[in-house]
Each structure stands twice: as structure tokens, then as C-alpha cells.
N, C-alpha and C positions, 0 to 999 in steps of 0.2 A: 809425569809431566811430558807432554810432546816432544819432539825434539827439533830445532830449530824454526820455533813459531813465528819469533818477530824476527828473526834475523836477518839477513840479505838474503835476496829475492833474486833468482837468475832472470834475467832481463827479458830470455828470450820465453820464459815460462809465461801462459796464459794465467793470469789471477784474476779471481772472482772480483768483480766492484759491484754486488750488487746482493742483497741477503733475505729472505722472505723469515722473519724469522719464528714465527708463529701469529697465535697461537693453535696450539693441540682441536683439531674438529673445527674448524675454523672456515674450512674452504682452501687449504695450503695447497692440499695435491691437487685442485682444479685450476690453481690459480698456476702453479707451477706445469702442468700440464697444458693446459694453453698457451703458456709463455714458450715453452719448449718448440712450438711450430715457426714462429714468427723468425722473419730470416735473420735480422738483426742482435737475436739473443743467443748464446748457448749456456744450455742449464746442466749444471755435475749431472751427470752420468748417473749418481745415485741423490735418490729422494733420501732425505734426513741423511747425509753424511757426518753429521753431530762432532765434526773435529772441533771445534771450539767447546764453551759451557762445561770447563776443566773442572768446575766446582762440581758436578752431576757424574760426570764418568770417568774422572782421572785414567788411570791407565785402561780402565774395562772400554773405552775408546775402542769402535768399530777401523777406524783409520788413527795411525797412532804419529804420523811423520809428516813434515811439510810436505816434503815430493809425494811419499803418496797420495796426499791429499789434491796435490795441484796436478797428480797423474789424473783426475776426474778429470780436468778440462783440456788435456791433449788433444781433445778431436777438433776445439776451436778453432777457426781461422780467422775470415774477416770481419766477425763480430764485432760489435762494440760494446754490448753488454755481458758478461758472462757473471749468472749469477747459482746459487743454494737455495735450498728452500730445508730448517730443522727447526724444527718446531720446540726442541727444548731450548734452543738461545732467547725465549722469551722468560723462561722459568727462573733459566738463570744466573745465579748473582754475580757472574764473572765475562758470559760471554758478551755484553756491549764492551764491556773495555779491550777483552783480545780481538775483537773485531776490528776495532778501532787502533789498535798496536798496530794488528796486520794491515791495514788496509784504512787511515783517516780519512779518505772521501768517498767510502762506498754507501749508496742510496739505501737503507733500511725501509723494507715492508716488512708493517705490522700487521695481524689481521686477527678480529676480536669481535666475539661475540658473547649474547647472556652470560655469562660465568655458570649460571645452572645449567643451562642446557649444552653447556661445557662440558662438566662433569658428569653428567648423564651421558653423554655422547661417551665420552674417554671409557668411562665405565664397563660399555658396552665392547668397547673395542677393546681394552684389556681383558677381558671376558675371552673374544674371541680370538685374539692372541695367545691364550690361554696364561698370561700376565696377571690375571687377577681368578683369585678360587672363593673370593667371598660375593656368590651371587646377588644377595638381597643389597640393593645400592643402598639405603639409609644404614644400613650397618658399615657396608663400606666406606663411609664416611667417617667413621669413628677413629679411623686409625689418621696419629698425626709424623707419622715416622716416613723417612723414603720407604718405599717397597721394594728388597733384594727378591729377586728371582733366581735359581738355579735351573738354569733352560737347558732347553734341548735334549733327545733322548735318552744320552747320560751326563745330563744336569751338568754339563761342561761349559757354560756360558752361563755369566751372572746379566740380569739385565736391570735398571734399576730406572725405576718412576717416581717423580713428586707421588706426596699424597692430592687427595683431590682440592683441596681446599687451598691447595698453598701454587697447584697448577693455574687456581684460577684468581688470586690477584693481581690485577691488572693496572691497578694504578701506580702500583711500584714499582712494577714489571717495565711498563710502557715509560714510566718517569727515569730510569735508567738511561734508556736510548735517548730519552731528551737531552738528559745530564751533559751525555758523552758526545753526542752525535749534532753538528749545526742542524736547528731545527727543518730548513727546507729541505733536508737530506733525509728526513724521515717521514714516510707515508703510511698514515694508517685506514685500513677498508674493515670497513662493517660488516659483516656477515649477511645481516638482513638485510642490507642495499646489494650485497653482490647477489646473492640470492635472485631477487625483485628483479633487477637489472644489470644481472650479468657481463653484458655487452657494455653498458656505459662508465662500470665500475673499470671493468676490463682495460677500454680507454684511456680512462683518466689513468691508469697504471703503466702505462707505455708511455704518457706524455711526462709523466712521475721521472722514467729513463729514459728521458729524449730520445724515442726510439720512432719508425712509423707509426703512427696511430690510426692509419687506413687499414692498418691489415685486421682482419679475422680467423680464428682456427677454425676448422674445419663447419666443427658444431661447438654449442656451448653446452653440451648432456653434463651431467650432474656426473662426479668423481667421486670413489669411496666412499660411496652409502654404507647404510647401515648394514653387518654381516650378520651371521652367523656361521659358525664350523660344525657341516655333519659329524665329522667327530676327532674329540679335541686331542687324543693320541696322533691322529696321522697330520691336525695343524701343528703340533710342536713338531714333529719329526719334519715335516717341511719349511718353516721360517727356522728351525735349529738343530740343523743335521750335524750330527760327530765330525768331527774334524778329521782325524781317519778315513769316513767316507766321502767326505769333502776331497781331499786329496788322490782319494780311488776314482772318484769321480772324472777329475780334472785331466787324468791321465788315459782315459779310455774313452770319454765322450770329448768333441766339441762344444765348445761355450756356447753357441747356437745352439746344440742341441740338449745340453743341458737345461738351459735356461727355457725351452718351450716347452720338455717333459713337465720341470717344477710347475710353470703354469699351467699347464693341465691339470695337473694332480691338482693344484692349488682350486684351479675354474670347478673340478667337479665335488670338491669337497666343501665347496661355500655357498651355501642359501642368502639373496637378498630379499630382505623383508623388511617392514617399518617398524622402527622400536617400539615398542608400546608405550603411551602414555604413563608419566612420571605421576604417584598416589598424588591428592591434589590436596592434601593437608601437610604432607611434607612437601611439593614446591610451595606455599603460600610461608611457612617457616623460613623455609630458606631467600623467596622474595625477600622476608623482613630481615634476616642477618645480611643477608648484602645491600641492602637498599643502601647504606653510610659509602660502601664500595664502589656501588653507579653513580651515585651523586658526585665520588671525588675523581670520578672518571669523566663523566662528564665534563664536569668542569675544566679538566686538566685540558681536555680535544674541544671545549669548545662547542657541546652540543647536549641536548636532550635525553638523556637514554634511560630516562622515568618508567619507559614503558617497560622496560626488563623487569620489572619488580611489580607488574600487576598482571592481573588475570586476562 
């Protein structure tokens, strides 16, 4: 368990009121990356800081302490928003309520797309994290258990993922944050309207956090497309280096210049390419297992989402 989650808050500490909380392939890290320019906002320092969603990582928690956690936003000043973006607080089952402990009026963005082309997506990406070792995705799906991982070059980090199926209900998911959270507190974006119209979803997400909604970043270029890893030894040893050399690191190099080495290595060891089309008798299966799922999403937001479930 973290340690001092809901308890007093030092006054002069910046705290987050503002949570992107999935889901997984979603649009997060573009949404989060744009948000990050606007003068009005500052965003954690780390994308998926995952301190909440106790019920998914108990102690195997990347950040395990309040202060460290709210050492992510020390660089804040006269912000008014300061918000996360982790894409497992939509999976789960605990983090709207510690959300809500920490923090009862922070503005929840939800962001939610097809459920199959969810797990297609995530698929792909645990692939290339090298998180997932069962290439063929219809077989992948078979499995109904979390997924433990033993990371990193000597298997010294466990890393742990929903299965696919249980990443991508959404009506539960999303039905949580209603529970707990005043409805106008929660904003949820579509995938396929931010896609379409980036800029205007974009907007409306700033007006979401009464923040300027004149402003624009830079460009609106597309974040975290689809990868792949030249080769999947030197991706593990780079997103999960020994802790040993972690530490040898720290002490010989600059954080600066650590952190441009990793991205290099990381830039030259990643191909972007377009996933390949999903077999189209297993999407038209899985259309009809979730159709019961759009329909009570639908309903739940208030809108049409029929079209996920045809060809």
C-alpha cells in the first residue's frame, strides 16, 4: 500500500486536479502531449506515473510515496491546472475512488475507443515492449488471467497487464468515474472525433479545464503510432535496465545526458509502420461479442456507437 495517500497534503505542494485516465491506445499520449505546451497547464513530468489503481500494481508501483509522487509536479508555478495522464486508472477497480480520496474535485478525462481496435492496438504494443510473447492476437486473447511479466535483462522487474478483454470494458470502467465523480467533472473524447478533428476535440478539452482555448501546440502530428522493435533484446534492456546499472549510470552520466543516449538507442532501434489489418472473420466475431458492450456504452454517454460493431 502507498504510503500516506489520502492523508494531509502540505499546502505549499503543487497537486494534480486534473486526470487523463485512459483508455490504453486511445489518443492519451497525444492528448497529454499537447496539453503539455499550453501555458496554463503543467503535466507530471512522467507519462503513466500509475500512483493510483492499488488494485493492479500494489507495491510493484513505479512511484510508491505521496511526496514522490507529487515531487512530479515541482516544476509547476502559476499554473492552474496541473494534471496525469495513466491509462490503467480506467481498468481499474479502485483507482476512481483513490482519486477521489486524494483529490474530490479533480476534472476526469476519459478517452475511449472501439474496444477491438483496443486490443489490437495494446497487442501490438505489448509485442513491442516485449510484454507479450504470444504473437498470433486470436490466441492472445484466450488467456483470462492478469499477465506477470519478469522484465528486464535480469528479469528484476515484474510488470503486470489486464488481459485484453477485461482492458476493454468500458461500461464499467467509465460507469465507476460516474459513480464517484459529479457528472460535469467528467469528460469523455472519442477517439474517432479526435482523430477527424483534433483541433476541435482539443478545444473543447481546455474549455472542459477552464483553461485558454485560443491556444494551439505547435502541430497536431499523430503520437505513438504503431512500432515495432529491430530487436526485442536491446528493447528490453532499454525500457528495463538492472538496477545496478541504473545506479552506475546515475553517477557517471548527467540526467541530460542519459536520457538523450536512451532515446537514441531507443530512435534507432524502432521502425514505424501500419499495423496490418486485423483477419476479418475474427473482427466480425468479436463485432458480435461486444455489440451488448456498445450498445450499453452508448447508452450510458448518450450517443450512437453502432458503427463499432460493423464493417
Amino acid at each position: 500500500m502507498k504510503q500516506g495517500n489520502c492523508g494531509p497534503v502540505n499546502v505549499e505542494t503543487p497537486n494534480p486536479n486534473f486526470f487523463i485516465v485512459g483508455g490504453p491506445k486511445c489518443g492519451t499520449t497525444a492528448l497529454y502531449t499537447y496539453l503539455s505546451s499550453h501555458p496554463d497547464i503543467f503535466m507530471c513530468t512522467i507519462k503513466e506515473p500509475q500512483f493510483f489503481a492499488d488494485d493492479i500494481f500494489g507495491h510493484q508501483r513505479r512511484i510508491r510515496t505521496l511526496p514522490e509522487y507529487l515531487s512530479c509536479f515541482s516544476g509547476a508555478r502559476s499554473q492552474s491546472r496541473l494534471g496525469e495522464a495513466s491509462t490503467a486508472y480506467l481498468g481499474s477497480r479502485t483507482a476512481a475512488r483513490e482519486i477521489r480520496a486524494f483529490s474530490p474535485n479533480s476534472r476526469i478525462i476519459i478517452m475511449l475507443r472501439n474496444p477491438i481496435d483496443v486490443m489490437y492496438a495494446e497487442h501490438s504494443e505489448r509485442i513491442f515492449g516485449n510484454m507479450e510473447h504470444v504473437l498470433d492476437f486470436e490466441a492472445a486473447l484466450l488467456s483470462h488471467e492478469p499477465r506477470r511479466w519478469r522484465a528486464g535483462p535480469f528479469r528484476n522487474q515484474e510488470i503486470i497487464r489486464l488481459p485484453y478483454r477485461e482492458l476493454s470494458h468500458f461500461p464499467q470502467q467509465v460507469r465507476r468515474y460516474f459513480d464517484v465523480f459529479v457528472r460535469e467533472n467528467v469528460h469523455v473524447v472519442l477517439y474517432d472525433e479526435f482523430k477527424t478533428d483534433t483541433r476541435k476535440v482539443y478545444k473543447d478539452v481546455l474549455r472542459f479545464l477552464e483553461v485558454d482555448n485560443s491556444h494551439d501546440p505547435r502541430d497536431y502530428l499523430p503520437v505513438n503510432a504503431n512500432r515495432r522493435a529491430r530487436s526485442v533484446r536491446a528493447q528490453q534492456f532499454l525500457r528495463y535496465p538492472p538496477k545496478h546499472l541504473q545506479g552506475f549510470g546515475r553517477k557517471v552520466l548527467p540526467r541530460a545526458l542519459r536520457t538523450a543516449i536512451v532515446s537514441r538507442l531507443h530512435r534507432v532501434n524502432t521502425v514505424y509502420e501500419c499495423r496490418p489489418p486485423m483477419d476479418h472473420a475474427l473482427r466480425r466475431r468479436l463485432q458480435k461479442e461486444y455489440e451488448p458492450d456498445v450498445a450499453e456504452l452508448g447508452h450510458l454517454l448518450g450517443c450512437d456507437l453502432a458503427f463499432w460493431c460493423k464493417t
